[in-house]
C-alpha positions in Angstrom: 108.8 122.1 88.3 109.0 120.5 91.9 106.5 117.9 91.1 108.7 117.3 88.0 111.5 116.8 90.3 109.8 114.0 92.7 108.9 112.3 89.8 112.2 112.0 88.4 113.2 111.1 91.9 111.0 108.1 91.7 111.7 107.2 88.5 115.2 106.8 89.2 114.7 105.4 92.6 112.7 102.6 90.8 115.1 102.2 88.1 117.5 102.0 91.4 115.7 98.7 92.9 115.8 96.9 89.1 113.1 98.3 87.4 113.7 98.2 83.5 110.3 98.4 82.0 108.7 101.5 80.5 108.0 104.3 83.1 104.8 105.5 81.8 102.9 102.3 81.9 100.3 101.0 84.7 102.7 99.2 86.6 105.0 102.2 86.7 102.1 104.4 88.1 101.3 101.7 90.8 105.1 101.3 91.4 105.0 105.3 92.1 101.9 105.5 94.3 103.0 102.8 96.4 106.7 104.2 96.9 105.1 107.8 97.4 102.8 105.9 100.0 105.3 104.0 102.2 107.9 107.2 102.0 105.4 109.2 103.5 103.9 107.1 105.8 105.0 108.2 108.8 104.4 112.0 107.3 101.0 111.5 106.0 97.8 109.6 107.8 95.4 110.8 105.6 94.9 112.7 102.1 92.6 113.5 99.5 93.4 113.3 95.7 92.9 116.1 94.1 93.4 115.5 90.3 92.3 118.9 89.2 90.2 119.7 86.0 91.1 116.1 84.9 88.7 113.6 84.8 89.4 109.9 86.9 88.9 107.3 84.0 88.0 103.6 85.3 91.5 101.9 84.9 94.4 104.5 84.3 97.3 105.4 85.5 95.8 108.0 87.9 93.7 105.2 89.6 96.7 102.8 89.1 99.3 105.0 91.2 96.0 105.8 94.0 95.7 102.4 94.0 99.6 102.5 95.5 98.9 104.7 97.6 96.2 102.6 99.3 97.9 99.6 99.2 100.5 101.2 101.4 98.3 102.1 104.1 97.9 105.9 103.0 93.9 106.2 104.3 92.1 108.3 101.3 89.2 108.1 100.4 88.5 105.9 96.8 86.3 103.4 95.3 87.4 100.2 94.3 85.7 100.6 91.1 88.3 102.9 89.4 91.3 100.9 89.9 92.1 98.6 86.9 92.9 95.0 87.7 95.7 93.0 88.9 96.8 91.8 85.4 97.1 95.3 84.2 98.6 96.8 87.4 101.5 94.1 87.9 102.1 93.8 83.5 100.8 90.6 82.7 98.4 92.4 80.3 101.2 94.0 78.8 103.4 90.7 78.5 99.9 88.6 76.7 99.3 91.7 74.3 102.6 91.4 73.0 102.7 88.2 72.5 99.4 88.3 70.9 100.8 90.5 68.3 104.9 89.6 68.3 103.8 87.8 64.9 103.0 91.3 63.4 107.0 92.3 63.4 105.9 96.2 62.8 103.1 96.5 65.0 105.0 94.9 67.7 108.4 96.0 67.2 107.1 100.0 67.3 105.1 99.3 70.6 107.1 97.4 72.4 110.5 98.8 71.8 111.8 99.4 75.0 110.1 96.3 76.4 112.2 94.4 73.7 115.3 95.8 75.2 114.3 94.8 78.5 113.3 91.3 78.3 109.1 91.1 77.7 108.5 88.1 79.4 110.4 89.1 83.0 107.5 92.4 83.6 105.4 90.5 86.0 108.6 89.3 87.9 110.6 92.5 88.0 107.3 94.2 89.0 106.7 91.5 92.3 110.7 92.1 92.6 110.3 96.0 92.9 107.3 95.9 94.7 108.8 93.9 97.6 111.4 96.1 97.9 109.6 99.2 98.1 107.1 97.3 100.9 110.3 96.3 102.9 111.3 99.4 103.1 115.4 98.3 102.8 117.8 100.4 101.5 118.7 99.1 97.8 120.9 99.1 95.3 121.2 99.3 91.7 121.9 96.1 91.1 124.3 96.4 88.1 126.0 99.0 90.4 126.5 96.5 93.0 128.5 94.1 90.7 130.5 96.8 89.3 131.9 97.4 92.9 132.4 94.0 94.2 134.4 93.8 90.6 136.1 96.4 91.9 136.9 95.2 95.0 138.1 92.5 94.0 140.3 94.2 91.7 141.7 96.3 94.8 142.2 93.1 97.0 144.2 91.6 94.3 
């Protein structure tokens, strides 16, 4: 149940900084490895992954949110090998499939439901957006939260 808990922490922590996208995707997984990364930073030097019984698989979301962790500065030991490749980790795989199938209206409205919702085409965007947040390390802001109070401000000051 704790582990549970830090992932629903990051989820919303990620929702937090303006990510919209489907939390159980590559990019999310990334997202995650790299925010658990550059939180702990100053905690963690070193680690070892210890997936369990599971097996690694070349390219999922395991070796997408390692991948994370590296790429904030975490030292553990990992081959290169497993991670999957930029156009998968930052969505534009995602964003091409869909439009590869957007003419098959069942197909793609099933699939990419939430993605519809959330604007397709912005993935790779919102992803560099979220990522250079979590790198910088500033404090954010949801930023439909942010509007609502400066509305309200405004509202006060009036």
């Amino acid at each position: 149940r704790g582990l549970e808990k830090a992932g629903e922490f990051v989820i919303t922590e990620l929702k937090k900084m303006g990510w919209n996208h489907n939390t159980g995707n590559l990019p999310s997984a990334y997202l995650t490895g790299l925010y658990f990364g550059i939180k702990n930073k100053d905690a963690i030097k070193s680690a070892i992954i210890d997936i369990g019984i599971k097996s690694l698989t070349k390219g999922d979301k395991i070796s997408a949110a390692i991948k994370g962790i590296v790429d904030s500065g975490l030292k553990i030991p990992y081959s290169d090998t497993i991670f999957p490749d930029e156009k998968r980790i930052n969505g534009t795989a995602i964003a091409e499939y869909a439009k590869k199938v957007s003419s098959d209206q069942t197909k793609f409205g099933n699939q990419f439901l939430k993605y519809l919702k959330n604007n397709l085409e912005d993935i790779t965007k919102e992803f560099e957006k979220v990522k250079q947040k979590i790198i910088s390390g500033k404090k954010w802001e949801n930023e439909k939260t942010k509007g609502k109070q400066k509305l309200e401000k405004k509202k006060r000051m009036k």
